[in-house]
C-alpha positions in Angstrom: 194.5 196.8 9.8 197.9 198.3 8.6 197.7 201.6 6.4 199.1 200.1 3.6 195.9 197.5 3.5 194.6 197.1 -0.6 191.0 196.9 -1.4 189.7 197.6 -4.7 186.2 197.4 -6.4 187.5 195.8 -9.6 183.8 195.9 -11.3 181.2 198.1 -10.3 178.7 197.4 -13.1 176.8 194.8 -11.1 177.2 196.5 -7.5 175.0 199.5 -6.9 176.4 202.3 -4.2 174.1 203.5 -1.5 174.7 205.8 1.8 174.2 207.5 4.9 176.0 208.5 7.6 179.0 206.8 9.7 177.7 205.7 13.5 180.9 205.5 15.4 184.0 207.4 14.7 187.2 205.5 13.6 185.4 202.5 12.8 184.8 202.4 8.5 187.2 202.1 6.3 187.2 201.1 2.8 186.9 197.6 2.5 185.4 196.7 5.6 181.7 194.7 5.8 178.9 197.1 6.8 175.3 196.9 8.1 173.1 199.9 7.4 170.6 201.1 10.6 167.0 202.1 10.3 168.2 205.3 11.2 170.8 205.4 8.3 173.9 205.3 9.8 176.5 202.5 8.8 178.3 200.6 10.9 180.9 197.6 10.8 179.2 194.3 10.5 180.1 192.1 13.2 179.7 188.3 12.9 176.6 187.6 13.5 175.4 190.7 11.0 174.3 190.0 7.4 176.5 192.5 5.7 174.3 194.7 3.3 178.5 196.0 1.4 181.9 196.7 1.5 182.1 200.2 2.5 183.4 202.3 0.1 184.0 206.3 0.0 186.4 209.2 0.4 187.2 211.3 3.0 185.4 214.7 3.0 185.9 216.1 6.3 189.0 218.9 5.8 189.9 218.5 9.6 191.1 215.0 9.4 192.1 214.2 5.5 194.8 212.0 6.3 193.2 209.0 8.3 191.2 206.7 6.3 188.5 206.0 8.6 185.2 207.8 8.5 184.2 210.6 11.4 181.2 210.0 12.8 178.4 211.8 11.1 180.4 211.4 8.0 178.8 211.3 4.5 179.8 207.7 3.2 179.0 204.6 0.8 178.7 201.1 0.6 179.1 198.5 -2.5 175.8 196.6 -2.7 174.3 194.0 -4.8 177.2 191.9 -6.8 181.1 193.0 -5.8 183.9 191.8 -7.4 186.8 193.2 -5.6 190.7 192.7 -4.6 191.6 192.4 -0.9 194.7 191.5 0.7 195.0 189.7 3.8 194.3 192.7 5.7 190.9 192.5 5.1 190.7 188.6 6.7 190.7 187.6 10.5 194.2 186.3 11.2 196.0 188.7 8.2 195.8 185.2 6.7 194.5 185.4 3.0 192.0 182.5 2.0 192.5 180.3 -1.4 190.3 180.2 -4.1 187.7 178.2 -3.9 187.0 178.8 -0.6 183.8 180.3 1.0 183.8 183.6 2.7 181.4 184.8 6.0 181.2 188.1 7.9 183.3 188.0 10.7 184.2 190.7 14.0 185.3 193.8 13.1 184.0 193.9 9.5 186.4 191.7 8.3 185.6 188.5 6.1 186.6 184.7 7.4 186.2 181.4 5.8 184.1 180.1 8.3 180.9 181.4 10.0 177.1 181.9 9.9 176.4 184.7 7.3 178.3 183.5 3.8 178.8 185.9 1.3 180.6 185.3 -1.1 183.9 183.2 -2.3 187.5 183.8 -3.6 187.4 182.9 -7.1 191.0 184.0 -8.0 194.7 185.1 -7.2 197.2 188.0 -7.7 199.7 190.4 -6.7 200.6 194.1 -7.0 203.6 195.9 -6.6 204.2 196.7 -2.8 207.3 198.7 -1.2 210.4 198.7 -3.5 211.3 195.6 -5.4 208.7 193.7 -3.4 205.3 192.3 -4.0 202.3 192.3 -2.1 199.3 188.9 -2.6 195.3 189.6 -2.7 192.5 187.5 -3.7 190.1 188.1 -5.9 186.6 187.9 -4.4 183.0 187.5 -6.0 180.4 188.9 -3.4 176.6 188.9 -3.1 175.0 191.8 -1.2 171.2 192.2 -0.9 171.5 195.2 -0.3 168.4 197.2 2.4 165.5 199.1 1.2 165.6 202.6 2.0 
């Protein structure tokens, strides 16, 4: 994923954010698919994961403000329950993004595909945001369901 990758949670009042602690260094992002361990660290979800979010924090640790991945042992969130968010194509194996309609699955690296075993969720719309100068940049609008894990 580039820096410049877009994800946005554009309603939170049906998502609900829960936490823990970030397993592996230089893995989470915003935006990326997570899983939540027994333990209650968060990892990426890999494709065969049923994603319990997106994550979805800030950076706290002073020594490393700049990169937007998580440390590990880092405080951070996920989105749960229902997420309607913006993603570019960042976000989607192959940097390709999907159209709407389609269905979306957990995929490798936490990213989303439109093919796979664990669904959750489908692109239900189209737009763009201004980008570098005079240019654009395309996302999709996404409506996803989370379950969510008991804690």
């Amino acid at each position: 994923m580039a820096d410049q990758d877009f994800f946005q949670i554009a309603d939170a009042s049906r998502a609900f954010m829960l936490g823990g602690t970030a397993k592996n260094a230089a893995e989470l992002c915003e935006g990326k698919l997570v899983v939540r361990n027994t333990d209650g660290t968060i990892q990426q979800a890999i494709a065969t994961d049923k994603p319990h979010g997106f994550a979805f924090f800030r950076r706290v640790f002073t020594y490393r403000p700049t990169s937007k991945y998580a440390d590990a042992g880092e405080q951070v969130s996920y989105a749960a329950g229902e997420v309607l968010a913006l993603a570019d194509k960042g976000f989607f194996v192959g940097a390709t993004l999907p159209a709407v309609g389609d269905e979306l699955y957990s995929a490798a690296g936490g990213l989303m595909a439109t093919a796979g075993t664990n669904k959750i969720g489908k692109v239900i719309g189209t737009g763009d945001r201004p980008s570098a100068p005079s240019t654009t940049e395309n996302f999709v609008v996404i409506l996803c369901h989370f379950s969510g894990k008991d804690i």
